[in-house]
gemmi code that builds the backbone of each chain (N, CA, C; Angstrom):
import gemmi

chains = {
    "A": [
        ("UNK", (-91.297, -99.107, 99.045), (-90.500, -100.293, 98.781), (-89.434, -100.484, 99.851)),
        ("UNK", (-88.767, -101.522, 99.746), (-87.571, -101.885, 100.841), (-86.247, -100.738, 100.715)),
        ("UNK", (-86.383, -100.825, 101.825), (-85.125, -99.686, 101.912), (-83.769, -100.027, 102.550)),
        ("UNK", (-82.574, -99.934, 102.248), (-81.564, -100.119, 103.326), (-80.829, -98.939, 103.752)),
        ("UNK", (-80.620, -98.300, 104.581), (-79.683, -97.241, 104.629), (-78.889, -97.293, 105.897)),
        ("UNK", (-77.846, -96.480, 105.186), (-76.232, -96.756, 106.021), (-76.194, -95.545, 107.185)),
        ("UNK", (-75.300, -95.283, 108.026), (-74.669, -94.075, 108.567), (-73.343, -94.617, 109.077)),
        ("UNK", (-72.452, -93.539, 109.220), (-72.460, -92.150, 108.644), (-72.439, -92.795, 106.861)),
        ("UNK", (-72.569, -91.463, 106.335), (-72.463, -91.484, 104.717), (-71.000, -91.423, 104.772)),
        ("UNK", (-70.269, -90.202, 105.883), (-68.970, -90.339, 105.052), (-68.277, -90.675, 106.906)),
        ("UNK", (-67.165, -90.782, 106.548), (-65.938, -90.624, 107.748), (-64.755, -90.661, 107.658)),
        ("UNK", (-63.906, -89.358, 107.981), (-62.368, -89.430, 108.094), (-61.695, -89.993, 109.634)),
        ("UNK", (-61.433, -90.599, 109.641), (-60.633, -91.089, 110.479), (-58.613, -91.024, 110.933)),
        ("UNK", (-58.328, -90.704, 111.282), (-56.867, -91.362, 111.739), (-56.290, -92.293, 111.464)),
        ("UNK", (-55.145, -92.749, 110.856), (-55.157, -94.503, 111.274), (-54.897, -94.634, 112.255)),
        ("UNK", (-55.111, -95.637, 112.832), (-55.248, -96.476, 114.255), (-56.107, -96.569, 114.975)),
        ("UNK", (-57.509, -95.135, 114.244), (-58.256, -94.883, 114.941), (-59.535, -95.857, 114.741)),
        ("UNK", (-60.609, -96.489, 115.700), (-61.562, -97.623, 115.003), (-62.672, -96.818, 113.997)),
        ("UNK", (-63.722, -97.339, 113.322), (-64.384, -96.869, 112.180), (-65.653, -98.444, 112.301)),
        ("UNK", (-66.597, -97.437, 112.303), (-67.823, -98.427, 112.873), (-68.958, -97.390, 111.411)),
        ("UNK", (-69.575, -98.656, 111.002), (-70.959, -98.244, 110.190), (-71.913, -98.757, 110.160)),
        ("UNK", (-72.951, -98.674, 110.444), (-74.752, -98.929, 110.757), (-75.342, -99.273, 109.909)),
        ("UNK", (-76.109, -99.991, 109.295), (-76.661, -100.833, 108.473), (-78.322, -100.761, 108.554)),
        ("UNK", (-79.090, -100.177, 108.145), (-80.267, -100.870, 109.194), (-81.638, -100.827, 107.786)),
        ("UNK", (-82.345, -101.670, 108.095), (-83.294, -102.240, 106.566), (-84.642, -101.800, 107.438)),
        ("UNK", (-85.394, -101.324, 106.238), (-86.951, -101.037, 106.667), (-87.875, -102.753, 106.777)),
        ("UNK", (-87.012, -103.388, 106.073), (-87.762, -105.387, 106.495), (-86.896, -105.885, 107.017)),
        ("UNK", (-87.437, -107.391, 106.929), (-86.568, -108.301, 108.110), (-85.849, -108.879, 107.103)),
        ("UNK", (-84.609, -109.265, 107.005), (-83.748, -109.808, 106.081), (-83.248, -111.453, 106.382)),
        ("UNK", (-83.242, -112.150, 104.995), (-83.082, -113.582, 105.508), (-81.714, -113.209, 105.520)),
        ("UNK", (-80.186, -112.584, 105.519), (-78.973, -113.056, 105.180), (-78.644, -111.205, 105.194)),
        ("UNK", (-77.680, -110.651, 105.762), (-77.376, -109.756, 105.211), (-75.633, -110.017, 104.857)),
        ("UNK", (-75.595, -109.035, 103.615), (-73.779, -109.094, 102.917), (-73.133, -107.666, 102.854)),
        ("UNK", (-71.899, -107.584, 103.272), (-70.717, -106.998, 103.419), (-70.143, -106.669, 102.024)),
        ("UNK", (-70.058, -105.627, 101.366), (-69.038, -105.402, 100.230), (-68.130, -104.113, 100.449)),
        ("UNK", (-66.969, -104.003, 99.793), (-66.260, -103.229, 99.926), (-65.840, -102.948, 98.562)),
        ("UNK", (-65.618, -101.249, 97.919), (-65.495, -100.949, 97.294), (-64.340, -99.748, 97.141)),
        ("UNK", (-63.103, -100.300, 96.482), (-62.252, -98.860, 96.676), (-62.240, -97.675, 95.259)),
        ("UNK", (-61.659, -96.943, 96.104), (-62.203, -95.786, 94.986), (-61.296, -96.007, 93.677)),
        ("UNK", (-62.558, -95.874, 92.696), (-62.466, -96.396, 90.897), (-62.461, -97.651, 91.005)),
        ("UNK", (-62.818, -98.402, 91.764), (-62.601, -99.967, 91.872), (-64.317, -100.475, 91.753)),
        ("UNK", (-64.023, -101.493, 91.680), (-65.427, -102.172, 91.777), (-66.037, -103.102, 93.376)),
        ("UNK", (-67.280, -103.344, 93.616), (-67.428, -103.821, 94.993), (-66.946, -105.025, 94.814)),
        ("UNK", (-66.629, -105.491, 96.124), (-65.896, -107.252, 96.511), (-66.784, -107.526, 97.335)),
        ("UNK", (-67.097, -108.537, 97.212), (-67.917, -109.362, 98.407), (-67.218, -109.300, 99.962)),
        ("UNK", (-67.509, -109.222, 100.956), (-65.986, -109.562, 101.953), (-67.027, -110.747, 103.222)),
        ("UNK", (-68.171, -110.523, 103.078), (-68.728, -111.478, 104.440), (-70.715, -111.655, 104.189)),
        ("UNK", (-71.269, -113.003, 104.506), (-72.285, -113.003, 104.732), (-73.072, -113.232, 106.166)),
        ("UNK", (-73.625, -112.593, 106.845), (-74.431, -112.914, 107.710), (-75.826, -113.568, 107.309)),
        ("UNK", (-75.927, -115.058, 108.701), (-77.083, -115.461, 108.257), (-77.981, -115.211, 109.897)),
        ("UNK", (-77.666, -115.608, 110.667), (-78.478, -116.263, 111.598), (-78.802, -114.195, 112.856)),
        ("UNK", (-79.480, -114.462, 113.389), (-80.148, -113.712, 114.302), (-78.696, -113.236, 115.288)),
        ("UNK", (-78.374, -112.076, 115.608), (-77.061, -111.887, 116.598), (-76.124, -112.500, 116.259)),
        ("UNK", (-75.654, -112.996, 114.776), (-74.365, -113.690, 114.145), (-73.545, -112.335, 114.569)),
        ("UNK", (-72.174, -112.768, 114.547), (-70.923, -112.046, 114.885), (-69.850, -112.782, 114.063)),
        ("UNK", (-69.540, -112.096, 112.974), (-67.976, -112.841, 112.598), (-66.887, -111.907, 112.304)),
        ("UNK", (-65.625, -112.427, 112.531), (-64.250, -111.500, 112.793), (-64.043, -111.874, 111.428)),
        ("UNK", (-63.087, -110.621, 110.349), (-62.062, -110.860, 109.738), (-60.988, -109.898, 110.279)),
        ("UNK", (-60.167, -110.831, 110.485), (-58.576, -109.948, 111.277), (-59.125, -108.845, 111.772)),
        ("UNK", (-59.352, -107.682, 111.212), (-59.669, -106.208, 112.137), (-60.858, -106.166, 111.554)),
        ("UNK", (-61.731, -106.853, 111.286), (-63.325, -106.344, 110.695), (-63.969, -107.038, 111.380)),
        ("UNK", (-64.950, -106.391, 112.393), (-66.164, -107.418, 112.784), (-67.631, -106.753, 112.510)),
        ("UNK", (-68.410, -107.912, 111.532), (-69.511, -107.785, 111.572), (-70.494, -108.669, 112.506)),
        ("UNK", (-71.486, -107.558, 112.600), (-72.701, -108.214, 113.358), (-74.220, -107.898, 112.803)),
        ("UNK", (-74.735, -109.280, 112.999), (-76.243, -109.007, 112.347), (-76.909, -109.142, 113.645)),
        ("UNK", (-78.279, -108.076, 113.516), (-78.820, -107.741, 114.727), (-79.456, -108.369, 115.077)),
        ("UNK", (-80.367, -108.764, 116.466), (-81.012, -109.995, 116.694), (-82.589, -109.696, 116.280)),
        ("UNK", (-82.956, -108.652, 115.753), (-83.992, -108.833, 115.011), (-83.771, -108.903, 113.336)),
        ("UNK", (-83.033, -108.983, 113.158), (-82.317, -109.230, 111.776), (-83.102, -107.842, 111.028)),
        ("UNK", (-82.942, -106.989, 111.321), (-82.913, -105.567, 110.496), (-82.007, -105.135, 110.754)),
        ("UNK", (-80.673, -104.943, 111.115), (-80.261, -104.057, 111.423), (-78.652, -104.470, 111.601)),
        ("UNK", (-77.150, -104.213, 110.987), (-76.213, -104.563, 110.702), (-74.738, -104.023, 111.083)),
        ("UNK", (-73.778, -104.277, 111.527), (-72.933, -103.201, 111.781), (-72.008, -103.805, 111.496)),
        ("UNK", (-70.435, -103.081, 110.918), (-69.093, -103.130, 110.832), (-68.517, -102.294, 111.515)),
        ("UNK", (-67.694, -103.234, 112.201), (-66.363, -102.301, 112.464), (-64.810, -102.301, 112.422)),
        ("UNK", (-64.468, -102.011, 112.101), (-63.194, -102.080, 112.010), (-61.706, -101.344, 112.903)),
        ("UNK", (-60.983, -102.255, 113.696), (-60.317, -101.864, 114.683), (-58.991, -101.274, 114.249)),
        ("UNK", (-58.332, -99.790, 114.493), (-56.939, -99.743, 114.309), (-57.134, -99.454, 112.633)),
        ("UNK", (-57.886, -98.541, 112.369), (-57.714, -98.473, 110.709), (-56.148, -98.422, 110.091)),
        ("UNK", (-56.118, -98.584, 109.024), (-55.162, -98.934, 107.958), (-55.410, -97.487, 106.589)),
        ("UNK", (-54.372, -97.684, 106.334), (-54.896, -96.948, 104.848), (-55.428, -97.673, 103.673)),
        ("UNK", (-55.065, -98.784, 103.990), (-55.567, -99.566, 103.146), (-57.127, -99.965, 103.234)),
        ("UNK", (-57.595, -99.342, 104.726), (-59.235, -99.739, 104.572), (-59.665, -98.050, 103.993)),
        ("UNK", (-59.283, -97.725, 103.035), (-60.018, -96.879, 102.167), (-60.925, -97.234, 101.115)),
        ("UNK", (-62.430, -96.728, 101.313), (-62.738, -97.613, 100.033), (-64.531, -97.061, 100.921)),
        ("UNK", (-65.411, -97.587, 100.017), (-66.603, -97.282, 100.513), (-67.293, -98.491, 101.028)),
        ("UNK", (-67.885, -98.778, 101.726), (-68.304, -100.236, 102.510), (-70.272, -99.784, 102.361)),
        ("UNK", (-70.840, -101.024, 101.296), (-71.970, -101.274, 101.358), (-72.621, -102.241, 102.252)),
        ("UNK", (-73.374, -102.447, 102.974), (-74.094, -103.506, 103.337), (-75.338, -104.045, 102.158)),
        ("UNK", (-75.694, -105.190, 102.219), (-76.685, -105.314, 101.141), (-78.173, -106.892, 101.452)),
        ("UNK", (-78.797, -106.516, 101.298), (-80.307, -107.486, 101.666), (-80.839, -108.094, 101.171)),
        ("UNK", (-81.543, -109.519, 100.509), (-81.976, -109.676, 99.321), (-83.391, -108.836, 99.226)),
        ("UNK", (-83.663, -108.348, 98.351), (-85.062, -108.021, 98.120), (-86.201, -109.086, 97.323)),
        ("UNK", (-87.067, -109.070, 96.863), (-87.827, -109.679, 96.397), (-87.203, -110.229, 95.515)),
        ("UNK", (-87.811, -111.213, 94.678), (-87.159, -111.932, 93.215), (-85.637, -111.938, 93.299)),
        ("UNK", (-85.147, -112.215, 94.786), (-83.478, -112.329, 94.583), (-82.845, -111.462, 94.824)),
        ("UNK", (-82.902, -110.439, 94.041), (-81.803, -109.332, 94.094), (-81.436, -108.871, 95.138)),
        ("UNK", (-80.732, -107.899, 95.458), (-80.063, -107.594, 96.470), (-80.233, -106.163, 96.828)),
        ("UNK", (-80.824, -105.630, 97.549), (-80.904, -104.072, 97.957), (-79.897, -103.563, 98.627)),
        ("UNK", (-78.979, -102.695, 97.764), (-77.717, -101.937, 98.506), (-77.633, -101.021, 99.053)),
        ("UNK", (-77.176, -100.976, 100.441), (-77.153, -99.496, 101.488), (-76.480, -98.457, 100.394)),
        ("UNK", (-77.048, -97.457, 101.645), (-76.200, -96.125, 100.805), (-75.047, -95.986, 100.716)),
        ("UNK", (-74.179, -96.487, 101.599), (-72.834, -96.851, 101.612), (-72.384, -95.987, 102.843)),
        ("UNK", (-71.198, -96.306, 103.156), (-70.435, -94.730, 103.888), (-68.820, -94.784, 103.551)),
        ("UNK", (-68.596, -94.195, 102.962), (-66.984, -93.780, 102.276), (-66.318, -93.432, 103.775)),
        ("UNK", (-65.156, -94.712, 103.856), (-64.668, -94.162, 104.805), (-62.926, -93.520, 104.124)),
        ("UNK", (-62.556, -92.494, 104.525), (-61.306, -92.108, 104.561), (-60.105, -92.155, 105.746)),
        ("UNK", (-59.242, -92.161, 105.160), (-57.775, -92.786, 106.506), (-56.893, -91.806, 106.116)),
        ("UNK", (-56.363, -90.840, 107.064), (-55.326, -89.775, 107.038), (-53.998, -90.465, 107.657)),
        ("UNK", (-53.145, -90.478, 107.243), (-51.999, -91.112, 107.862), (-51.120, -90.268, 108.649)),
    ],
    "B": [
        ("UNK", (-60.309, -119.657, 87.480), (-61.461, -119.601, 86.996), (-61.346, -117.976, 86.872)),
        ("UNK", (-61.754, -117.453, 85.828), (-62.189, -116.215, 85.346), (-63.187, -115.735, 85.787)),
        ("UNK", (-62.854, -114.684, 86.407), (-64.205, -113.430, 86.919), (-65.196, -113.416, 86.308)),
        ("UNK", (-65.797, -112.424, 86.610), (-67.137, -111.462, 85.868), (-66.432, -110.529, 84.623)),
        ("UNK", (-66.644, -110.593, 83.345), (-65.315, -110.029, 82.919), (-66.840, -108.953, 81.975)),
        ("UNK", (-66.064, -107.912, 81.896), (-67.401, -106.591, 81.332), (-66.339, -105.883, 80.374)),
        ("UNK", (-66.717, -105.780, 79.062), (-66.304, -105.058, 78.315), (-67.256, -103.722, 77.492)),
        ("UNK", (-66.913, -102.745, 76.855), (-65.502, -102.071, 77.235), (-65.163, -101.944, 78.192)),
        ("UNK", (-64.277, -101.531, 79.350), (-63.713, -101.076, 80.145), (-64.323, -99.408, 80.629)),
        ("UNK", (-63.948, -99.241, 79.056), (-64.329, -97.268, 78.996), (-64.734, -97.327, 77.687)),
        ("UNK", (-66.343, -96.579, 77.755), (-66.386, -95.966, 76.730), (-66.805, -94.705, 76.147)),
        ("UNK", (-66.656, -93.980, 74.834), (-67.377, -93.056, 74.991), (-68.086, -92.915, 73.766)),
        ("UNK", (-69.314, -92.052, 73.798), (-70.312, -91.494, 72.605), (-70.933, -90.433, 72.890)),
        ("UNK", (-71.287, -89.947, 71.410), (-71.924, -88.434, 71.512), (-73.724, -88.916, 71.926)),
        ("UNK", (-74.351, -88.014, 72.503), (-75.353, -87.835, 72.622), (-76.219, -88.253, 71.302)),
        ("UNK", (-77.047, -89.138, 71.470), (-77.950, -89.742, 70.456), (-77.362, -91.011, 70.294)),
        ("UNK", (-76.360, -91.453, 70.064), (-75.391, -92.796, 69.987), (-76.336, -94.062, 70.854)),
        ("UNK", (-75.920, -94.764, 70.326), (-76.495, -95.665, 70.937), (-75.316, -96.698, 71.623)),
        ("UNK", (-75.355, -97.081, 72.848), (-74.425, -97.756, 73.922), (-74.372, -99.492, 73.985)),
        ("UNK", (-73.621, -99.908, 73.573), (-73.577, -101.619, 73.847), (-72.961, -101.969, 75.059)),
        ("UNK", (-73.452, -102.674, 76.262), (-72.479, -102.949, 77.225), (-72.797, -104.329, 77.683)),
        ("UNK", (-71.829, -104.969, 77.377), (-71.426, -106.721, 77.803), (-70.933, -107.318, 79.020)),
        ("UNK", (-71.465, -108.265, 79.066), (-70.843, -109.005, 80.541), (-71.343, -110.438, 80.967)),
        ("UNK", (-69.893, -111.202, 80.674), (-69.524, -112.518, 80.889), (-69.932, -113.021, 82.132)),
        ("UNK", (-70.477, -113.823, 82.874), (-70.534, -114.137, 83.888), (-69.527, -114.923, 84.684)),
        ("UNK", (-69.087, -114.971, 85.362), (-68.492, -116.232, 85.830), (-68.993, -117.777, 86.014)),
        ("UNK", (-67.888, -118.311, 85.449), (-67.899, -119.863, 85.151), (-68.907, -120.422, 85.642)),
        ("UNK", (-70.210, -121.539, 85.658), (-71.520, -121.815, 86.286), (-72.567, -120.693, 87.117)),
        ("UNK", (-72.169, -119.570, 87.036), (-73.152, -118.656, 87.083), (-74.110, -118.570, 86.063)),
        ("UNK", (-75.387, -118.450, 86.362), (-76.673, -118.431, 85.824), (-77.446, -117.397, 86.053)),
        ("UNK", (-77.345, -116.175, 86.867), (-77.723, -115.409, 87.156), (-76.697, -113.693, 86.839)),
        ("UNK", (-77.033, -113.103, 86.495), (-76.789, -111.965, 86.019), (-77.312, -110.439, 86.361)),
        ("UNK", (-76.829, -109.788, 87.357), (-77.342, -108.360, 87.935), (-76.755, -107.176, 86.658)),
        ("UNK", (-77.507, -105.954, 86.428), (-77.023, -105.070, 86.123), (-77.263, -103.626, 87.285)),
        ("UNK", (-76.085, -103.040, 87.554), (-76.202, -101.819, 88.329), (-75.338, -100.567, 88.021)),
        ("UNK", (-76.214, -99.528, 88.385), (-75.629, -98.022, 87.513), (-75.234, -97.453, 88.918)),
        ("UNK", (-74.035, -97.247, 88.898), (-73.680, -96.121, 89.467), (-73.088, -94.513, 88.743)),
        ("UNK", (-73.172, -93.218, 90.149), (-73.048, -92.025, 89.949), (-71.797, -91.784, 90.573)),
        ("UNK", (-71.040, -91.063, 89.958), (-69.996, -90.764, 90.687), (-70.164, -90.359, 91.917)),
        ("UNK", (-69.956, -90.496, 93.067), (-69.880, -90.223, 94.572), (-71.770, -90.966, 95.155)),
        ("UNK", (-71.726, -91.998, 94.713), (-73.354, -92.497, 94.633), (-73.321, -94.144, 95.243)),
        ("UNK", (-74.366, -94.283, 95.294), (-74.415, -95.825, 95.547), (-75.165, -96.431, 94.265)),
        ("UNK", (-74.966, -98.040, 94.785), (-75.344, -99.275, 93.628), (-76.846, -98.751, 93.301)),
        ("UNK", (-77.373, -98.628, 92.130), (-78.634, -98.682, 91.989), (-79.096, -99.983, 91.049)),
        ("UNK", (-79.721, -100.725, 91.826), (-80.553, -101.801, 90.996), (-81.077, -101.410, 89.578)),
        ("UNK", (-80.607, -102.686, 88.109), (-81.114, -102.261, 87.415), (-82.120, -102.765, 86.571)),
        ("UNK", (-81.658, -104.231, 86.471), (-82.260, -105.623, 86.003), (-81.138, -106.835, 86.311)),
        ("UNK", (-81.984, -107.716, 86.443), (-81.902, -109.211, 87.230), (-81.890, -110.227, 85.768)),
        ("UNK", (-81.341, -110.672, 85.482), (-82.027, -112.189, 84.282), (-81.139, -113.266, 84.944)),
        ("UNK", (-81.560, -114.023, 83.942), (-81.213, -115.494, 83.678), (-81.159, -115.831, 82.650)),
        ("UNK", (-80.611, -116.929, 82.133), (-80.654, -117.105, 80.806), (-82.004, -117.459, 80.273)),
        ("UNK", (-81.871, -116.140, 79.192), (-82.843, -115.945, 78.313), (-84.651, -115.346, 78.947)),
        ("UNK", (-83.972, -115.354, 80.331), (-85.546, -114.800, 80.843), (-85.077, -113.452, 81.648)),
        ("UNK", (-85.842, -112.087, 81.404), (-85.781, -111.185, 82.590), (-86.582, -111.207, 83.852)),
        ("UNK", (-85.775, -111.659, 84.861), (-86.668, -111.816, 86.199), (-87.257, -110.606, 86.493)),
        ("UNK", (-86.565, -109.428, 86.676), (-86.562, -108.397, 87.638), (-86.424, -107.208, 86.725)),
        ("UNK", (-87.081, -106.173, 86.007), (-86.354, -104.938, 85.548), (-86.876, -104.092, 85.825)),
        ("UNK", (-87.272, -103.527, 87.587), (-87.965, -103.084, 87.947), (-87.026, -101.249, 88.302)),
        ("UNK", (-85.636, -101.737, 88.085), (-84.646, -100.703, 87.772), (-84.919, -99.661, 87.001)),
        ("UNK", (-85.037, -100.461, 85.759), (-84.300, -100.029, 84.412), (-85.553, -99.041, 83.858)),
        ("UNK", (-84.830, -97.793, 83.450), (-85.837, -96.689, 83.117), (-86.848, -97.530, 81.661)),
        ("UNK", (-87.771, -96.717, 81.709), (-88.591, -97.732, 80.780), (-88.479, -97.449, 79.022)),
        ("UNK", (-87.768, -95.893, 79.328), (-87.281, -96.012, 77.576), (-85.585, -96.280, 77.377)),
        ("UNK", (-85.358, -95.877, 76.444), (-83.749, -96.579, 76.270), (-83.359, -97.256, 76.125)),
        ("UNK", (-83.695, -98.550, 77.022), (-82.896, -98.789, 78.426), (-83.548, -100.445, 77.996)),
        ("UNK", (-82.291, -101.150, 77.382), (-83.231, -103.108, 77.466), (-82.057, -103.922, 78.306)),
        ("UNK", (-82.399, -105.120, 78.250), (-81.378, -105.759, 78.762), (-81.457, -107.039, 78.462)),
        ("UNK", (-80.397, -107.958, 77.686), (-80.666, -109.516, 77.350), (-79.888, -110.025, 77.919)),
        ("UNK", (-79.856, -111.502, 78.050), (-79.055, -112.782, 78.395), (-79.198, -114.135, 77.771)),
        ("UNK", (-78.820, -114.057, 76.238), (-79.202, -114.996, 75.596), (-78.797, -116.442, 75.804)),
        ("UNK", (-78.910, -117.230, 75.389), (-78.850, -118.908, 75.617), (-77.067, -119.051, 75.500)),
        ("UNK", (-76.746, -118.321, 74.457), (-74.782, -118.608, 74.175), (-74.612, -117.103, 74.617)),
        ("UNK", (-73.575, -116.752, 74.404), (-73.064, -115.426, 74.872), (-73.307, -114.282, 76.129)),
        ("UNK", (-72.864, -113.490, 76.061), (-72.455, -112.911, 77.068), (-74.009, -111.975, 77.509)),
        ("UNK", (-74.544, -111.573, 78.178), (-75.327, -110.531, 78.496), (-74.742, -109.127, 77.868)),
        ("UNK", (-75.989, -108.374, 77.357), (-75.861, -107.031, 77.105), (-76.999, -106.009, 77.722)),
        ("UNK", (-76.106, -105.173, 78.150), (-77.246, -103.731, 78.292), (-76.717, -102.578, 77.401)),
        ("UNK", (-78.051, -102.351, 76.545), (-78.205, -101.873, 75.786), (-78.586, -100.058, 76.070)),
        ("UNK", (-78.276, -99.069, 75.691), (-78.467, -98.062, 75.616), (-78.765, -96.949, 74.674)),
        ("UNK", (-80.230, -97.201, 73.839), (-80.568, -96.085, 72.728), (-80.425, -94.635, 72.828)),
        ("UNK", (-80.195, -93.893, 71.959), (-80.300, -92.645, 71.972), (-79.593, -91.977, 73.354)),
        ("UNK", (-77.976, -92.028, 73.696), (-77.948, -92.001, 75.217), (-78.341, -90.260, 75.236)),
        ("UNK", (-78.013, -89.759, 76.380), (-77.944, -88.592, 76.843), (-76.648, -88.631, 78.018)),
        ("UNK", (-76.977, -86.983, 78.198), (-75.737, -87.299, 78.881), (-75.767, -87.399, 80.715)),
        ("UNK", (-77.643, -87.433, 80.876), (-77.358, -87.975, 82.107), (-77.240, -89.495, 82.361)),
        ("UNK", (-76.844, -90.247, 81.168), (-76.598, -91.566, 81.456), (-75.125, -91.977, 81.253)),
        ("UNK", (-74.009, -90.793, 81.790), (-73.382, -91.164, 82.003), (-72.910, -91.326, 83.778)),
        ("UNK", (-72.102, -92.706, 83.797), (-72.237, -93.353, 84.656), (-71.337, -94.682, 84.697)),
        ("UNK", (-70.975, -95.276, 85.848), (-70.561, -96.606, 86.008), (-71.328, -97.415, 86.106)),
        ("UNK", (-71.411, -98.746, 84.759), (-72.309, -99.773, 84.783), (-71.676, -101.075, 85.351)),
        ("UNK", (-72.078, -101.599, 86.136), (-71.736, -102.750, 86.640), (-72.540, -103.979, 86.508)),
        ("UNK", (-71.899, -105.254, 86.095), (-72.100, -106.576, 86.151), (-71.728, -107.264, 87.531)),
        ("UNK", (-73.258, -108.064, 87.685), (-72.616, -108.917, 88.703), (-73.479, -110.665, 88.463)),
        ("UNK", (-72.498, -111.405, 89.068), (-73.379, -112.741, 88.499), (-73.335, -113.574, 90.071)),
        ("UNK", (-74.408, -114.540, 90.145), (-74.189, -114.935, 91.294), (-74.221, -116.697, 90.738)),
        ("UNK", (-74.120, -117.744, 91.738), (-74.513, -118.784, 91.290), (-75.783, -119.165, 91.678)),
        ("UNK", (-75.937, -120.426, 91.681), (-77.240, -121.086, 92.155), (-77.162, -121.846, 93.649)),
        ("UNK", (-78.306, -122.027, 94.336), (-77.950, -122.806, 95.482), (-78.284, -121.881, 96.556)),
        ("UNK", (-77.218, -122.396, 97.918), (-77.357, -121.502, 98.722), (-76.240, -120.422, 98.615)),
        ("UNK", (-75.904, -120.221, 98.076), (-74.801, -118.887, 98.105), (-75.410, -117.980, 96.777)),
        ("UNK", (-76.500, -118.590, 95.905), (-77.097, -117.779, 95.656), (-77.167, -115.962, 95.412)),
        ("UNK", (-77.022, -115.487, 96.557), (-77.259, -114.068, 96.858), (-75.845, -113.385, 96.745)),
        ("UNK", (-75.356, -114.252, 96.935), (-73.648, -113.749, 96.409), (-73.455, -113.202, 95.305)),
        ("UNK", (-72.576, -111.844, 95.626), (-73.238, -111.584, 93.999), (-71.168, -110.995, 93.750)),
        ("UNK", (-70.778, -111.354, 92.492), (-69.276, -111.011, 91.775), (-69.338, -109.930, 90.959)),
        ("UNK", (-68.900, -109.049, 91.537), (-68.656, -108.121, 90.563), (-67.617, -108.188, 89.141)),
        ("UNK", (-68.022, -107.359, 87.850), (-66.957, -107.476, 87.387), (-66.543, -105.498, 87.281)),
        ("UNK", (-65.759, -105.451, 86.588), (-65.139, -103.971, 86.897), (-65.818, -102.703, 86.585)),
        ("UNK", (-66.303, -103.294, 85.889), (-67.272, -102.192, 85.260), (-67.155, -101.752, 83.749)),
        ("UNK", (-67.975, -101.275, 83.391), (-67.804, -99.630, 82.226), (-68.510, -98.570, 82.159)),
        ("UNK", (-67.472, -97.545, 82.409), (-67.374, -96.293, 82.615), (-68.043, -95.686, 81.365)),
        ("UNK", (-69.189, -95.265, 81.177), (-69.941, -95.125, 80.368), (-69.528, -92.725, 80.090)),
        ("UNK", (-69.243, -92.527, 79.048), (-69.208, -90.671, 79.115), (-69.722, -90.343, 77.924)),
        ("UNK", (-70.912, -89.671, 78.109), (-71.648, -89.176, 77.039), (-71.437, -87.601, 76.637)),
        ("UNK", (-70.857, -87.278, 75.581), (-70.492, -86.009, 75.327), (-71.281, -85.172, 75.095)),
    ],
}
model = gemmi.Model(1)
for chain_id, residues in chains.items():
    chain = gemmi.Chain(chain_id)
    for i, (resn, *xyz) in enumerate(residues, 1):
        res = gemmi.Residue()
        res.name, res.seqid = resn, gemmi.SeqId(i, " ")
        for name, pos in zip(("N", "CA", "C"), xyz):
            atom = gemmi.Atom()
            atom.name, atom.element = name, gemmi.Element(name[0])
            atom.pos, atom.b_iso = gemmi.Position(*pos), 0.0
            res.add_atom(atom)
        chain.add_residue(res)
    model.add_chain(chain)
structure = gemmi.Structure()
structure.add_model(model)
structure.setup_entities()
């Protein structure tokens, strides 16, 4: 079946230091989505990619969808403590739904 | 406009109990996800509906384990006889119709602990 999986699973970081995570789907995806989840919290939506080599900024987050559309990345510049939290990427799968990466928990040491 | 709103929050039961878990969709949402998470785990797909039809329950273990979305009220996933590897974070999510579609709202969850 369709698969999505993330790397790294986990990462401690520094703040200030950047924090990048890999996305990449065993199919070709019409749209891939961005969620963020902090710990005991529930996921938030934060961005959709549609088109082939899309690139969009939020303040210190840039995602990019790959130009064969498998394959996804975040990064985030100058971490914060506040970007603690686990970051899914996610794909639709068949009948709609949405196939969620494995995630990668990132952590911020101040 | 009001979230995805999922009640209980937290709950708990002894082993054999049987589990009720609800969830409101947000306002013109028509679509309704259920997903289990493990502590230190990712989203696992569980079932998909719509009102009054199950699209998708290609998740959901095949005993136990139902899931409705009736014509008035809220969606439930249901949990017979739990055990205690079904404890877990259940999550609601609803999306709308259209092109944003795939968007999917979480609501907070419930923290499901089987004794």
């Amino acid at each position: 079946g369709q698969q999505v999986m993330q790397i790294p699973q986990y990462q401690h970081v520094q703040e200030g230091e950047d924090f990048t995570t890999y996305c990449n789907s065993s199919t070709t995806l019409s749209n891939i989505q961005w969620y963020k989840q902090r710990p005991g919290g529930h996921p938030v939506f934060l961005i959709q990619l549609v088109k082939s080599g899309e690139v969009k900024k939020q303040k210190r987050l840039t995602f990019q969808f790959g130009e064969a559309k498998k394959n996804s990345s975040l990064h985030i510049t100058a971490t914060q403590t506040t970007d603690v939290g686990t970051y899914f990427c996610a794909g639709p799968g068949d009948t709609d739904k949405l196939i969620f990466g494995t995630g990668t928990r990132l952590q911020v040491f101040p | 406009n009001a979230g995805v709103m999922q009640n209980p929050r937290h709950l708990v039961r002894r082993r054999g109990q049987e589990a009720r878990l609800r969830c409101s969709p947000m306002k013109g949402h028509s679509h309704v996800y259920w997903y289990r998470q493990l502590p230190e785990e990712g989203l696992k797909f569980m079932v998909y509906l719509q009102k009054e039809n199950i699209i998708d329950e290609s998740g959901m273990p095949k005993e136990r384990f139902s899931a409705e979305f009736p014509k008035e009220g809220p969606s439930i996933l249901r949990i017979q006889q739990v055990v205690r590897g079904d404890s877990a974070a259940y999550f609601c999510a609803s999306s709308p119709i259209g092109l944003a579609k795939n968007i999917q709202y979480f609501g907070a969850g419930t923290r499901l602990s089987v004794l």
